[in-house]
DSSP file (Angstrom, degrees, kcal/mol; ACC not computed):
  #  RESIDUE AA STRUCTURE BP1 BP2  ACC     N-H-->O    O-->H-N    N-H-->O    O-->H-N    TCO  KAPPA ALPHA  PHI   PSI    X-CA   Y-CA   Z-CA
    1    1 A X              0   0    0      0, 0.0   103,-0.1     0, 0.0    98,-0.0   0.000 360.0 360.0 360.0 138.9  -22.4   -6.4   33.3
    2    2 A X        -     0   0    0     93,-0.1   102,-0.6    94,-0.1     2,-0.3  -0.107 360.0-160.1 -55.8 151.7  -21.8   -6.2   29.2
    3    3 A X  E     -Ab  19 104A   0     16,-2.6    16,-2.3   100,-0.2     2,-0.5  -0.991  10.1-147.3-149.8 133.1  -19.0   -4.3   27.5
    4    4 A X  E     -Ab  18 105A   0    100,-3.0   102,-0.7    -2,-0.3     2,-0.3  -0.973  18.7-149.0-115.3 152.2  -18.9   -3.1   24.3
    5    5 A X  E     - b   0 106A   0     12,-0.8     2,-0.7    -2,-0.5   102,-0.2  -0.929   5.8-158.2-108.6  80.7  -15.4   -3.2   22.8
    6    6 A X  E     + b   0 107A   0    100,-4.1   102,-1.4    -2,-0.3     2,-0.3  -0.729  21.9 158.4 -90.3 127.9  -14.1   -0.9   20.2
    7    7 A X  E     -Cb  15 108A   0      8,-1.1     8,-1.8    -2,-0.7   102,-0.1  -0.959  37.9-112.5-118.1 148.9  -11.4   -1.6   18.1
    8    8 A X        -     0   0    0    100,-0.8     2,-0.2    -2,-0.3     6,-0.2  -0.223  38.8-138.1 -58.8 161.7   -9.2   -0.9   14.4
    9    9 A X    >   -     0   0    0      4,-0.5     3,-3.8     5,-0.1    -1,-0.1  -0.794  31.6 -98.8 -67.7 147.1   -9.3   -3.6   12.0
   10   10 A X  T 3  S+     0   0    0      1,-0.2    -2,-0.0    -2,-0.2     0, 0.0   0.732 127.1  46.9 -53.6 -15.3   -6.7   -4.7   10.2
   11   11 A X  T 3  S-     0   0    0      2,-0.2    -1,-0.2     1,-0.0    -3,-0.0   0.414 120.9-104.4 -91.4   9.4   -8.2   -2.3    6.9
   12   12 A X  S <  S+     0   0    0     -3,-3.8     2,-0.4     1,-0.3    -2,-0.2   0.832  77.3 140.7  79.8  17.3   -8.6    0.5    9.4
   13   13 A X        -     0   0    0     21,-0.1    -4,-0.5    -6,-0.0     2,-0.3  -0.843  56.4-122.0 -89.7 135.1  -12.1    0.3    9.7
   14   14 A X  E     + D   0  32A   0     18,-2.6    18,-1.8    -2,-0.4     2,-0.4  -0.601  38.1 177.1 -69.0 119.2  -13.5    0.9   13.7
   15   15 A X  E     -CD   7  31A   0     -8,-1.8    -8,-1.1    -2,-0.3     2,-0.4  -0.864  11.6-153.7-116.6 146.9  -15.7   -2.6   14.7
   16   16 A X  E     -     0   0A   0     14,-0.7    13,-2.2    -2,-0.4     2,-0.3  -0.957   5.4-155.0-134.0 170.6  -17.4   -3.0   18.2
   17   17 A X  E     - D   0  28A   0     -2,-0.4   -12,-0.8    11,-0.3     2,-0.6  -0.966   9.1-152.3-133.8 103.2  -18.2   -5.9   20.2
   18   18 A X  E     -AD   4  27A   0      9,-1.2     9,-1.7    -2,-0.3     8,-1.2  -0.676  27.8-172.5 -91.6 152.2  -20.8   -6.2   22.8
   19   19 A X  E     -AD   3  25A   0    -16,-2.3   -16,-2.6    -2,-0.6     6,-0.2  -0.990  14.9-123.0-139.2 142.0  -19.4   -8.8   24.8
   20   20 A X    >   -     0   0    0      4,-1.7     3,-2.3    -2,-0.3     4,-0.1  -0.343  41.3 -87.0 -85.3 161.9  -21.4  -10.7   28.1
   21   21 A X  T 3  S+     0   0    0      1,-0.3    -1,-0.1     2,-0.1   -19,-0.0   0.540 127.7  55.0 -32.4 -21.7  -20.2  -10.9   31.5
   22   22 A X  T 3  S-     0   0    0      2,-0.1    -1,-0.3     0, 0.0   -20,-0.0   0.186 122.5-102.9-106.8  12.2  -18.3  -14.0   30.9
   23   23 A X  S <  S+     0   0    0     -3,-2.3     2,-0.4     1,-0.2    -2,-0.1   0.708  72.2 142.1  56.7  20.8  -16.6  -12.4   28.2
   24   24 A X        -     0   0    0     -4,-0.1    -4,-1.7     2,-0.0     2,-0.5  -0.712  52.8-115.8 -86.1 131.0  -18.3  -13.8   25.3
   25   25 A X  E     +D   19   0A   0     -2,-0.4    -6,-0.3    -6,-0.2    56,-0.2  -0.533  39.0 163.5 -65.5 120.8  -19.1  -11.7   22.0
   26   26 A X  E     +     0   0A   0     -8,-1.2     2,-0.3    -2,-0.5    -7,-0.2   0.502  60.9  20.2 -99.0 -27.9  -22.7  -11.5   21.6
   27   27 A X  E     -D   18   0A   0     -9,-1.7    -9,-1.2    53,-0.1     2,-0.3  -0.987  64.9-169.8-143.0 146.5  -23.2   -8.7   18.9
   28   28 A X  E     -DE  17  79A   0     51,-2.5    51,-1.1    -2,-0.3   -11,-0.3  -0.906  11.9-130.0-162.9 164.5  -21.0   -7.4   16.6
   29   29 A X  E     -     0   0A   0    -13,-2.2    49,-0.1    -2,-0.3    48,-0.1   0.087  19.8-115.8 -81.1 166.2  -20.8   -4.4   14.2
   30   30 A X  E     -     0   0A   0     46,-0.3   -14,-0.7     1,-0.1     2,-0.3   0.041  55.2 -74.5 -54.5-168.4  -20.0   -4.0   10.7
   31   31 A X  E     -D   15   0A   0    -16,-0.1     2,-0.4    -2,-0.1   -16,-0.2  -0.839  47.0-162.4-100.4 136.7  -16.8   -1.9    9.7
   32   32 A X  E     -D   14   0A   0    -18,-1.8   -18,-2.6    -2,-0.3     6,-0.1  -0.962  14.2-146.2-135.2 133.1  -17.3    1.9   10.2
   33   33 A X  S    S+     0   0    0     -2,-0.4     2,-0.3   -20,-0.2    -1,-0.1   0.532  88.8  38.4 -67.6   8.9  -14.8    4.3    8.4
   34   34 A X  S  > S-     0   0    0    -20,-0.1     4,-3.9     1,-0.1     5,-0.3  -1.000  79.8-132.8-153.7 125.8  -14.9    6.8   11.1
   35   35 A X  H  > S+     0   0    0     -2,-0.3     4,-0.6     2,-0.2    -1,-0.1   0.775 110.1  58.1 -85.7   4.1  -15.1    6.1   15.3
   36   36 A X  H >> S+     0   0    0      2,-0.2     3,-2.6     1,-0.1     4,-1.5   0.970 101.9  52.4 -74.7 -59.7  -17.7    8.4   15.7
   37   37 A X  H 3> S+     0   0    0      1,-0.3     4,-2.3     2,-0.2    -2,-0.2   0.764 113.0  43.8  -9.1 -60.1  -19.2    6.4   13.5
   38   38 A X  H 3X S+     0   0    0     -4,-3.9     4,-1.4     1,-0.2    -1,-0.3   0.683 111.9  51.2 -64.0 -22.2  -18.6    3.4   15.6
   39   39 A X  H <X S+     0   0    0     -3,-2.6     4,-1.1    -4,-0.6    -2,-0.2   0.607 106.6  51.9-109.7 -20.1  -19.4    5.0   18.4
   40   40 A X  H  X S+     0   0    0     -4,-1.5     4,-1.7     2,-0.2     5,-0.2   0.844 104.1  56.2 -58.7 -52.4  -22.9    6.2   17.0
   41   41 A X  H >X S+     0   0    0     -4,-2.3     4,-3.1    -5,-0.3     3,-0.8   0.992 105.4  64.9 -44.9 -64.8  -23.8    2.3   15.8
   42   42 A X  H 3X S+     0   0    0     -4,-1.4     4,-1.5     1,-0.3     3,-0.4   0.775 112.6  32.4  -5.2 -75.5  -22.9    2.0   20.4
   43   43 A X  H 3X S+     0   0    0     -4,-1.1     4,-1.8     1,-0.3    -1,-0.3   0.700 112.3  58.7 -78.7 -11.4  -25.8    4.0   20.9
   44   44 A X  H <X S+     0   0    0     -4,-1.7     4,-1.1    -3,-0.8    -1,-0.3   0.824 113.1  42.6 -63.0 -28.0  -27.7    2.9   18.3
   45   45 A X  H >X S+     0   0    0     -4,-3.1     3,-1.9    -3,-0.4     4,-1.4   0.992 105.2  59.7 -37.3 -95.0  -27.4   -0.1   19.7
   46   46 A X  H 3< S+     0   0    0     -4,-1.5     4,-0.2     1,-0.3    55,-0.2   0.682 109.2  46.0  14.4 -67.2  -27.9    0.8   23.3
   47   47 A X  H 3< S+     0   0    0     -4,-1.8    -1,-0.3     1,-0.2     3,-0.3   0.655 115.5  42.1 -94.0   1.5  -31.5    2.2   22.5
   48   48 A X  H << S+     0   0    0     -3,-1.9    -2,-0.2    -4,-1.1    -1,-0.2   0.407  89.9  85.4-124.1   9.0  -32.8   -0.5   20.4
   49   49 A X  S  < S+     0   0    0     -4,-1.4    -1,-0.1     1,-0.1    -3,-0.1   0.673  85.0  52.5 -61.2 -28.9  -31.7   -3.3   22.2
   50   50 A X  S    S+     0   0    0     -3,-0.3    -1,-0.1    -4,-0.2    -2,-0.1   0.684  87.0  93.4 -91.6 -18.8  -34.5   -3.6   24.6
   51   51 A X        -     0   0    0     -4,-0.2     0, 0.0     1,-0.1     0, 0.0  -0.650  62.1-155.9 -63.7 143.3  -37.4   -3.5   21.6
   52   52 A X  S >  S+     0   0    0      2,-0.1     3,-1.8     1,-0.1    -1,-0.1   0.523  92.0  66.4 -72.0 -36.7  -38.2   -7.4   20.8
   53   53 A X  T 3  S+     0   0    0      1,-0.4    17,-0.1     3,-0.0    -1,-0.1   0.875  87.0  59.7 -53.0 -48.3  -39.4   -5.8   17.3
   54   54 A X  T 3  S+     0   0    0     -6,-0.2    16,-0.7     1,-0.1     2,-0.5   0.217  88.4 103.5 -99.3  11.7  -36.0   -4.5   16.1
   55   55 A X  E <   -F   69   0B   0     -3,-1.8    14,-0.2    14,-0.2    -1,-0.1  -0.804  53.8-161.7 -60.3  76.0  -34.6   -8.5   16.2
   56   56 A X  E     -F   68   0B   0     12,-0.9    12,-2.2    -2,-0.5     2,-0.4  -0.252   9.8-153.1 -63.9 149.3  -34.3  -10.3   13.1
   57   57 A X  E     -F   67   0B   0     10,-0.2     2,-0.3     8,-0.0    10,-0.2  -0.928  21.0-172.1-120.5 149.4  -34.1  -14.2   13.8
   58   58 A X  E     -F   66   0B   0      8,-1.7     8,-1.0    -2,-0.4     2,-0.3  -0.720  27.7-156.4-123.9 162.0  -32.2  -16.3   11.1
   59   59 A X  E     -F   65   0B   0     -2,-0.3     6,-0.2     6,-0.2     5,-0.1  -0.828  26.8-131.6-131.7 155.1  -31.3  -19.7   10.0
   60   60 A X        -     0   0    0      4,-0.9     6,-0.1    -2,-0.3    -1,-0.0  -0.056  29.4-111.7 -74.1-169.4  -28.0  -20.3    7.8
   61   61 A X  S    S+     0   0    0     -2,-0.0    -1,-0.0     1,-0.0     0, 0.0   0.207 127.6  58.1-106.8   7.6  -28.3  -22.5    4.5
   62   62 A X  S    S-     0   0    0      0, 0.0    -1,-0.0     0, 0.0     0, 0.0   0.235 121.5-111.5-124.6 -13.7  -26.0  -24.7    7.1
   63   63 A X  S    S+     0   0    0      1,-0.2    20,-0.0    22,-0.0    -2,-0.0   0.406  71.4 132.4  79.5   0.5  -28.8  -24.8    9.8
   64   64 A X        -     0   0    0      1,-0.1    -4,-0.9    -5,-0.1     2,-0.3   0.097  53.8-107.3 -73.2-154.1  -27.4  -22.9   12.1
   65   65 A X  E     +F   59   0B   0     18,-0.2     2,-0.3    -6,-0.2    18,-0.3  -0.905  41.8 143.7-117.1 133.6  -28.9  -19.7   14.4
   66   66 A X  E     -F   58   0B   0     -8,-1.0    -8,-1.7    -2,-0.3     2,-0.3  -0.945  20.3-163.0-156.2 167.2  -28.2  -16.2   14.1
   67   67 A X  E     -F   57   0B   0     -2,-0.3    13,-0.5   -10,-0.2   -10,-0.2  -0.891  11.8-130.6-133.5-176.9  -29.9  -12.7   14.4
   68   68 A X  E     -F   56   0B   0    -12,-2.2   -12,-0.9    -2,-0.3     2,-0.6  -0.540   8.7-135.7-150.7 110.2  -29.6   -9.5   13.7
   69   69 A X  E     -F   55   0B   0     -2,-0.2     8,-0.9   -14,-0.2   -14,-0.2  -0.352  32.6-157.8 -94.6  76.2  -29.9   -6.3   15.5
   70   70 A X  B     -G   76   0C   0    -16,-0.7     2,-0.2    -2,-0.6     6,-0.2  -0.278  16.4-138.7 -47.8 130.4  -31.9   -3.2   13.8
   71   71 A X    >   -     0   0    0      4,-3.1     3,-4.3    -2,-0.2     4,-0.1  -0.587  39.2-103.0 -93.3 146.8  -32.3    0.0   13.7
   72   72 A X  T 3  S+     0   0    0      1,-0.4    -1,-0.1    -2,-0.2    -2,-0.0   0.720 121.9  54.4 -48.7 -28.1  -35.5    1.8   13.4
   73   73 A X  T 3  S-     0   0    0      2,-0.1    -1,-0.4     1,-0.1     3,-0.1   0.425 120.1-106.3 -79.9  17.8  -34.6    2.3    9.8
   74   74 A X  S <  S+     0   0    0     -3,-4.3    -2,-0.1     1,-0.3    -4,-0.1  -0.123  74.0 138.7 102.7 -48.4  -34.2   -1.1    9.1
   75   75 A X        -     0   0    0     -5,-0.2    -4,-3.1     1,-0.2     2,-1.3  -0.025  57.9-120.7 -61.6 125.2  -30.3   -1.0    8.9
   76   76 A X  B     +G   70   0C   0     -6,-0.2   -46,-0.3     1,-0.1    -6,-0.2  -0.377  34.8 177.4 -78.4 120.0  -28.8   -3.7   10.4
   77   77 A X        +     0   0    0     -2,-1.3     2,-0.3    -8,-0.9    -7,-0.1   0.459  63.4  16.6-103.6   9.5  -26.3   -2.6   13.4
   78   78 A X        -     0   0    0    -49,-0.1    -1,-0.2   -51,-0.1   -49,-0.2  -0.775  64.8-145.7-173.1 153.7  -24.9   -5.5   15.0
   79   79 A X  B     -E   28   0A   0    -51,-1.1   -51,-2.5    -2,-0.3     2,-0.2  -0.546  16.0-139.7 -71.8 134.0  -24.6   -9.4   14.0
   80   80 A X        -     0   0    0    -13,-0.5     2,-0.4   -53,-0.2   -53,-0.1  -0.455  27.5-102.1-100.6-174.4  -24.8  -12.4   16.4
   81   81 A X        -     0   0    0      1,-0.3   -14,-0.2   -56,-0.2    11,-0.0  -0.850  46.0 -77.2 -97.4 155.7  -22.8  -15.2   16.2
   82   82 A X        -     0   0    0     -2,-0.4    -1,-0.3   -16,-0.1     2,-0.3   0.228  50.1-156.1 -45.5 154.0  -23.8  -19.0   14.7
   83   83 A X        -     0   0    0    -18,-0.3   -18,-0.2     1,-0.1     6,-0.1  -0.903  24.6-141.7-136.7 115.4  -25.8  -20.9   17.2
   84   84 A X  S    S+     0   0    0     -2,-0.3     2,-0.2   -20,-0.1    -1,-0.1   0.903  84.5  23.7 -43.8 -64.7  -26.2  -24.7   17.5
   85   85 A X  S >> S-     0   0    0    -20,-0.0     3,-1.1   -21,-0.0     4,-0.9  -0.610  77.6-106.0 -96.4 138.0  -30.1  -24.1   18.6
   86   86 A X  H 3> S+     0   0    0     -2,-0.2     4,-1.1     1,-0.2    -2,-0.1   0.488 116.7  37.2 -37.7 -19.8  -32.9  -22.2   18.5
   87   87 A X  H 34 S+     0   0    0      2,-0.2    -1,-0.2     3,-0.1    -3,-0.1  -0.081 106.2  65.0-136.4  45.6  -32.9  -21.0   22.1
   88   88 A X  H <4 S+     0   0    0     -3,-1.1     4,-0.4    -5,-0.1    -2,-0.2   0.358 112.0  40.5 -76.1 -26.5  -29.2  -20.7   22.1
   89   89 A X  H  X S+     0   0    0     -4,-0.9     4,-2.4     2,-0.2    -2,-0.2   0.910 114.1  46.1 -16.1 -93.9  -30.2  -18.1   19.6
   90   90 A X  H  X S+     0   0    0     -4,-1.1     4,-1.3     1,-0.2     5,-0.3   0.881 113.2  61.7 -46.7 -46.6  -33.5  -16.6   21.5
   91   91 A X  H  > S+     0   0    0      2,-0.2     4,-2.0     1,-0.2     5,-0.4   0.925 104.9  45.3 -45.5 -48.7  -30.7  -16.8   24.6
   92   92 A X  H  > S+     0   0    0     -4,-0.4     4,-4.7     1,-0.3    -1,-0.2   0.994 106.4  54.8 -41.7 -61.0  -28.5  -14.4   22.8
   93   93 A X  H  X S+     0   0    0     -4,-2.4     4,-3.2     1,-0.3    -1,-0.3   0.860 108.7  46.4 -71.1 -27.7  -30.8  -12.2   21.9
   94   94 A X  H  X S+     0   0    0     -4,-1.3     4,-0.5     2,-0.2    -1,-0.3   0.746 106.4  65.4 -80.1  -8.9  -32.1  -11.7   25.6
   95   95 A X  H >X>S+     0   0    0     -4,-2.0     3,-4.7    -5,-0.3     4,-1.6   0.953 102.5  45.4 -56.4 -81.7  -28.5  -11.4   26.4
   96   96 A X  H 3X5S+     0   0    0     -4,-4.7     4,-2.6    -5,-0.4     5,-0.4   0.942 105.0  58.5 -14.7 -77.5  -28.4   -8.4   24.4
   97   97 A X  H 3<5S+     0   0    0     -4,-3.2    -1,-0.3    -5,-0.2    -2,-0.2   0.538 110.9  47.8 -56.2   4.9  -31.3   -7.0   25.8
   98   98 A X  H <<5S+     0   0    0     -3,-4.7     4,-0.3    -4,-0.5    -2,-0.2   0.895 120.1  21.5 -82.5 -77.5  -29.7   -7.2   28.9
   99   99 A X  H  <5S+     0   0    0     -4,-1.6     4,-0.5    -5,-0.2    -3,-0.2   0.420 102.2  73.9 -72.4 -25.2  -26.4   -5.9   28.7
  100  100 A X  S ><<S+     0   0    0     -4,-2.6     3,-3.2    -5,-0.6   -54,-0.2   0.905  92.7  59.2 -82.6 -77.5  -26.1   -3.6   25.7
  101  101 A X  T 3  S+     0   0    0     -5,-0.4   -55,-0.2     1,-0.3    -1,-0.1   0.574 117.1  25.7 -19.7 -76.9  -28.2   -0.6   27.5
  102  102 A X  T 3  S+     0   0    0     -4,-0.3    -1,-0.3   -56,-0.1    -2,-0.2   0.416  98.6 139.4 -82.7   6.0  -26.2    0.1   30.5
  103  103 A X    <   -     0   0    0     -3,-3.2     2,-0.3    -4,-0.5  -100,-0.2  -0.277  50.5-124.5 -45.7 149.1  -22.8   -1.2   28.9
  104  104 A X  E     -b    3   0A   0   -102,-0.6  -100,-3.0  -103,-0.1     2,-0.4  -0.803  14.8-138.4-110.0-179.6  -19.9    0.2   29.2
  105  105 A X  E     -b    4   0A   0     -2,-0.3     2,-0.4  -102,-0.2  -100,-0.2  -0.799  18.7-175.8-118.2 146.7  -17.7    1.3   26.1
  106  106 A X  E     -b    5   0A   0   -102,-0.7  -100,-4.1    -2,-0.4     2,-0.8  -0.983  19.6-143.4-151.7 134.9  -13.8    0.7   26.3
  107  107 A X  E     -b    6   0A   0     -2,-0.4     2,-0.7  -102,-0.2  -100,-0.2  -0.684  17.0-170.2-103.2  56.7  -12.1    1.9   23.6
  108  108 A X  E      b    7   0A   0   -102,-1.4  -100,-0.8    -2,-0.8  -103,-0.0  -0.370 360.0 360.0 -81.6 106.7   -8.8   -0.7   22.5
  109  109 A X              0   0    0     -2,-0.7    -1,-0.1  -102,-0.1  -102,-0.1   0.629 360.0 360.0 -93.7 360.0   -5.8    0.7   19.6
């Protein structure tokens, strides 16, 4: 099962990480000045993970893969990482839709 991972940054700003079973990062936040803040993005997360809709799919100017996770307003809430492929990519994203619901949230200072 998926874990999202909150932690400071070095500027003080709250980031999370949904991270896969295997302990790979699969989504991850902006910076939020506040961890309720961070910890709101969670659930936004959480419920919009399973819609196919709310996924932006990407290319780089470098050719790589990426997507990006939305929220019903539009606002983007979580970042993949670069992908070699296209369905290393599409893999990601069902990753997500996997794990982010029922994640749990762990909390790191």
């Amino acid at each position: 099962m998926g874990k999202f991972v909150i932690n400071t940054r070095k500027n003080g700003e709250f980031q999370f990480n949904l991270k896969a079973s295997n302990g790979q990062i699969i989504l991850s936040s902006e910076g939020y000045s506040t961890r309720s803040a961070c910890e709101n993005g969670v659930e936004s997360v959480k419920k919009n993970a399973p819609d196919d809709s709310r996924y932006e799919r990407r290319t780089t100017e470098s050719g790589k893969f990426r997507f990006n996770l939305k929220a019903g307003n539009g606002q983007v809430i979580g970042t993949s990482e670069s992908y070699e492929s296209e369905s290393g990519r599409d893999n990601g994203i069902e990753s997500v839709k996997k794990n982010a619901p029922d994640a749990e949230v762990i909390i790191e200072d």
